[in-house]
C-alpha positions as CSV (number, residue, x, y, z in Angstrom):
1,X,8.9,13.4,-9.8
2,X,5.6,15.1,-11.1
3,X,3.1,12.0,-9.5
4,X,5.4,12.7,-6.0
5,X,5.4,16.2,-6.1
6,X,2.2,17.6,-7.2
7,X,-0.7,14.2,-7.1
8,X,1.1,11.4,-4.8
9,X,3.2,13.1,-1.8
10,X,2.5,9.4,0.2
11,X,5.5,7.6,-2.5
12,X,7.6,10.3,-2.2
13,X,10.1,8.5,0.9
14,X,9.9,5.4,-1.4
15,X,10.6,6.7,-4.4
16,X,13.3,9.1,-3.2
17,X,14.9,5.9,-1.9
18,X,15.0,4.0,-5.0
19,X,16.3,6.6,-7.2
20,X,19.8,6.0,-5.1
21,X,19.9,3.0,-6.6
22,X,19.5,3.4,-10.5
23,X,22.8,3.0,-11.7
24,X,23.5,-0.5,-10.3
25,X,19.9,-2.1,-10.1
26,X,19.5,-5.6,-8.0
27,X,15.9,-7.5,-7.7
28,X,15.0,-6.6,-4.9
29,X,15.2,-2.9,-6.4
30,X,13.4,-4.3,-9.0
31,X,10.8,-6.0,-6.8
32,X,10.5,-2.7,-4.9
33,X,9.6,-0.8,-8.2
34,X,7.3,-3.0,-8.7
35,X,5.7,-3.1,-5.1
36,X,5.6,0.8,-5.6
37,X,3.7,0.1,-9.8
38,X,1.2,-1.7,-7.5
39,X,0.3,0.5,-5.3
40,X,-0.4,3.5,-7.6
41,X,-2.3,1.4,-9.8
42,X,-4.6,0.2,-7.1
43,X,-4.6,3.8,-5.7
44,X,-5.4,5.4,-9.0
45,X,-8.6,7.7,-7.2
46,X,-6.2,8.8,-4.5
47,X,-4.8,12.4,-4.9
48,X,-4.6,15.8,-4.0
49,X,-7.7,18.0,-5.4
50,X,-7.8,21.4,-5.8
51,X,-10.8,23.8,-4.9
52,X,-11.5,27.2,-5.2
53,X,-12.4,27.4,-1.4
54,X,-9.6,29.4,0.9
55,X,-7.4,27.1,2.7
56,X,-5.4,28.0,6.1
57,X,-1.8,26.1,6.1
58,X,-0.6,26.0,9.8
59,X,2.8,25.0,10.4
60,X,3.8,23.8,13.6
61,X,7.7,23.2,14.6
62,X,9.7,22.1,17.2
63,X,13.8,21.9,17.6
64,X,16.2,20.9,19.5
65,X,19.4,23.3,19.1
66,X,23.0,21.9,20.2
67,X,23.9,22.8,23.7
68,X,26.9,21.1,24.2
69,X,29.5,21.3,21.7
70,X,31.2,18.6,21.6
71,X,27.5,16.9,20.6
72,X,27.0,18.2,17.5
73,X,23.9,17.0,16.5
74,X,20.9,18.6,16.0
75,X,17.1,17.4,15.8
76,X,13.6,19.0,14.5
77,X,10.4,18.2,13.5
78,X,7.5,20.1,12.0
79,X,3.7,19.6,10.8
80,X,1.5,20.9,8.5
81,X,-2.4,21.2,8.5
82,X,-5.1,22.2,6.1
83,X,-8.7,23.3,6.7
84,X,-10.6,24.7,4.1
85,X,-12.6,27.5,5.1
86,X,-16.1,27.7,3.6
């Protein structure tokens, strides 16, 4: 959960995926963990880096709210951007 959370956000879907699946393993779980070994070995100069330079976080949302209530779902969606600021 550290490499997802804090170096490697692009595995976290995958991972998060897997991990329903520990308790009763198949191959193709197997083959996925693998796929996933792979990919962060061949990735290992990928991360997230830290500077000392200010950083504005914009968020930008959107959502659909219910308006009929016998539909009860609901939708949303939301972005975030960086820009360092020199």
């Amino acid at each position: 959960m550290y490499v997802i959370n804090c170096t490697k956000p692009d595995i976290a879907y995958s991972v998060s995926k897997l991990s329903r699946f520990t308790s009763n393993p198949s191959m193709d779980y197997y083959k996925a963990i693998k796929r996933i070994l792979n990919y962060l070995q061949n990735t290992l100069d990928y991360g997230l880096y830290y500077t000392r330079y200010l950083v504005v976080l914009e968020e930008y949302s959107n959502a659909n709210w219910i308006s009929d209530t016998k539909d009860l779902k609901f939708t949303s969606a939301y972005i975030f951007t960086g820009v360092a600021v020199l």
